[in-house]
C-alpha positions in Angstrom: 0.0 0.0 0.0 2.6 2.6 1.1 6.8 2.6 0.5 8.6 4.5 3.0 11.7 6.7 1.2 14.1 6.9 3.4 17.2 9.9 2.0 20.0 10.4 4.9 21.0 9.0 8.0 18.9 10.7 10.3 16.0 10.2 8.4 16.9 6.6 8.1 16.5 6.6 12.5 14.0 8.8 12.4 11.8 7.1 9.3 12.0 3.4 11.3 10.3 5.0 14.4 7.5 6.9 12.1 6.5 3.9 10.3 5.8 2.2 13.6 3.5 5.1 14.7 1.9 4.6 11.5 1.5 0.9 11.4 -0.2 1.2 14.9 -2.4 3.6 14.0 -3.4 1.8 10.7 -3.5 -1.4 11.8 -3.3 -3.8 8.5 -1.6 -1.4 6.8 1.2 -2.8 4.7 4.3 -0.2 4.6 7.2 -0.9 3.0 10.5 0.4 4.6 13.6 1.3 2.2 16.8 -0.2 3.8 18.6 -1.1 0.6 20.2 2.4 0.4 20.9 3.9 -2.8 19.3 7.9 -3.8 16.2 9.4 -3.6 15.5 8.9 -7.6 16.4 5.1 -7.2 14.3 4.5 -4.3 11.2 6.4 -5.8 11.6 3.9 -8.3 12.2 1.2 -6.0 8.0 2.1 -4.2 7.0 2.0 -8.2 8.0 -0.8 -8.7 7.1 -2.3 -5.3 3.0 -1.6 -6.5 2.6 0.5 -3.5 -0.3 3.1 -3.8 1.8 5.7 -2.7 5.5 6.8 -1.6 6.0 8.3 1.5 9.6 10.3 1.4 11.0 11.5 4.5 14.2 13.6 3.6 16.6 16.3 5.3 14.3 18.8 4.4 11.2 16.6 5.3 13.0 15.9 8.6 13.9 19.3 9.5 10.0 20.5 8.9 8.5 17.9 10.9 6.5 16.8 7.4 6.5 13.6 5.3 5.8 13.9 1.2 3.0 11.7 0.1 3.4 11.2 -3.4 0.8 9.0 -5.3 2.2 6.3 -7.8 -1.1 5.5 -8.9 -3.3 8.3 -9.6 -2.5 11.6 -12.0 -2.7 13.9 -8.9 0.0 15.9 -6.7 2.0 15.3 -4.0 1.4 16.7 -1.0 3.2 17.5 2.8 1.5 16.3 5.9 2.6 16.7 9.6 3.9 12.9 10.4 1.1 12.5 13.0 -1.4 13.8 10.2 -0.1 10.8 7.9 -2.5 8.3 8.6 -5.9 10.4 8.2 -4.0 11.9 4.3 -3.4 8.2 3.7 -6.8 6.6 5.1 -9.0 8.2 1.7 -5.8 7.2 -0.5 -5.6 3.8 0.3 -9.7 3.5 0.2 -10.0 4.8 -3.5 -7.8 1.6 -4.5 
């Protein structure tokens, strides 16, 4: 359903202990975690072609915001920013539409 992006070391600590918040508060929700390295590029093609809904990219920049980037692999829309403990009510209506 979802591939977590993971770009830098801290965002690497940092991205394990989201996805846990996340999985508990979507409980059956299947997120992927990136731990085979490599840059962001590679792993955004990587969550394509996982067949995850979405790609959730936590980077420097994401990191030092307090945000995550959604960006849907399926549908013709944008990506967004969410707050990380928004994340799970942005992906809830994602995930749904599949």
């Amino acid at each position: 359903q979802a591939y977590l992006v993971l770009a830098g070391d801290a965002a690497e600590r940092e991205g394990l202990r989201l996805a846990e918040q996340w999985r508990d508060a979507m409980p059956g929700l299947r997120l992927q975690t990136n731990l085979g390295g490599g840059g962001l590029k590679a792993q955004i093609r990587r969550a394509d072609r996982s067949g995850a809904a979405v790609a959730l990219i936590l980077g420097e920049d994401e990191l030092a915001r307090g945000v995550v980037t959604i960006k849907p692999l399926r549908a013709d829309v944008g990506q967004l920013h969410a707050a990380w403990d928004e994340v799970p009510a942005r992906l809830r209506p994602m995930l749904e539409e599949k």
